[in-house]
C-alpha positions as CSV (number, residue, x, y, z in Angstrom):
1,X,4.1,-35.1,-1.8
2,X,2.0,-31.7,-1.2
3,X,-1.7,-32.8,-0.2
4,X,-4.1,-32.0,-3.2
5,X,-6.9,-29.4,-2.7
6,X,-10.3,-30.4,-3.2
7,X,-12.5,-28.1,-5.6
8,X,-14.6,-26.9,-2.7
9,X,-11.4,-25.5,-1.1
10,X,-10.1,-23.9,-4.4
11,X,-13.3,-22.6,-4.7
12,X,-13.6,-21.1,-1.2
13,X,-10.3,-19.5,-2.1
14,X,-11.4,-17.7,-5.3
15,X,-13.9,-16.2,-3.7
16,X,-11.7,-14.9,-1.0
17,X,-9.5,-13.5,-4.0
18,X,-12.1,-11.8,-5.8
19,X,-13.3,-10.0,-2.4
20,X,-9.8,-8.7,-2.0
21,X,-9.7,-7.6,-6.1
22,X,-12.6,-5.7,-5.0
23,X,-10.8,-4.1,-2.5
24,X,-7.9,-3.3,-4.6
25,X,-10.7,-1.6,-6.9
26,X,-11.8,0.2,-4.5
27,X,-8.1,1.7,-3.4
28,X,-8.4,2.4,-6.9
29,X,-11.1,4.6,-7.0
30,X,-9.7,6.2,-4.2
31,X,-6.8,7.4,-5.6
32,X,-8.9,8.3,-8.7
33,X,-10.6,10.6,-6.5
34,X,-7.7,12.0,-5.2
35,X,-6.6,12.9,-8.5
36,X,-10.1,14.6,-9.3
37,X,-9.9,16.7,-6.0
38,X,-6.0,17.5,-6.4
39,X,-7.1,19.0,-10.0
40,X,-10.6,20.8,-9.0
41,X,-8.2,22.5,-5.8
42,X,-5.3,23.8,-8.5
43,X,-7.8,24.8,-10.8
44,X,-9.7,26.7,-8.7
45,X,-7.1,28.3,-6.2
46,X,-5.1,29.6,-9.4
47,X,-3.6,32.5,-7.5
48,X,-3.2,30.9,-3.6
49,X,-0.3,29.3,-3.6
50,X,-0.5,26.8,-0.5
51,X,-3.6,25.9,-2.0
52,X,-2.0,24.7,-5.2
53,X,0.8,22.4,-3.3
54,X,-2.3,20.4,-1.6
55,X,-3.9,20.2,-4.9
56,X,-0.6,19.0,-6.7
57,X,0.4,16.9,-3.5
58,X,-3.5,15.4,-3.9
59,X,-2.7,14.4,-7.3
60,X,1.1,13.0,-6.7
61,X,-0.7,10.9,-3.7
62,X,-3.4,9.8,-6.0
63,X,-1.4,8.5,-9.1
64,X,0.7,6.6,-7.0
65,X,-2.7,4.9,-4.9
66,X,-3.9,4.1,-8.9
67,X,-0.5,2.6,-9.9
68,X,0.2,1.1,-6.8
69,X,-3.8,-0.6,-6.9
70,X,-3.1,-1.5,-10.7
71,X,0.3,-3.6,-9.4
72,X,-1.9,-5.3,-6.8
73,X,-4.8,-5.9,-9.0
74,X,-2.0,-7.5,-11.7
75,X,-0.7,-10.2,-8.7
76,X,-4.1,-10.9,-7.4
77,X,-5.2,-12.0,-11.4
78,X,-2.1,-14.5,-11.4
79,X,-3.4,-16.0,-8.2
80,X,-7.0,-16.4,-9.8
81,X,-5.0,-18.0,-12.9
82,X,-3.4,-20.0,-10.7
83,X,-6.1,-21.8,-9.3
84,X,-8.0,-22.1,-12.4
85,X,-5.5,-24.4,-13.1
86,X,-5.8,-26.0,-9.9
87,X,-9.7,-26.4,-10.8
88,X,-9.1,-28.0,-14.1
């Protein structure tokens, strides 16, 4: 029989979780900036070409930082739900 967790460890681990969602925001925001800068760099290099495969490669790295940091933030909310019901 598994050894039941007391509410100040379920609590100490919630908090670790939401620091980590924060962290997965910030990725987030990250790629979200990518995706800016990958659009300012196409739009404003029009005719250079090497200057529009950074800007398109900027955006192609930043979609997948945002999707990627939306499948993260997804697992790390099943955890919290997870130990709400630990807590109640």
């Amino acid at each position: 029989m598994p050894k039941r967790k007391s509410r100040l460890q379920i609590l100490e681990e919630q908090q670790v979780l939401l620091s980590k969602q924060r962290t997965v925001l910030s990725f987030m925001r990250t790629g979200l900036a990518f995706v800016t800068a990958g659009i300012v760099v196409v739009g404003f290099f029009q005719s250079f070409q090497p200057a529009q495969i950074v800007g398109y490669t900027l955006v192609g790295i930043g979609f997948i930082e945002v999707f990627e940091s939306i499948r993260r933030l997804l697992v790390k909310q099943r955890e919290m739900e997870e130990l709400k019901k630990q807590l109640t």
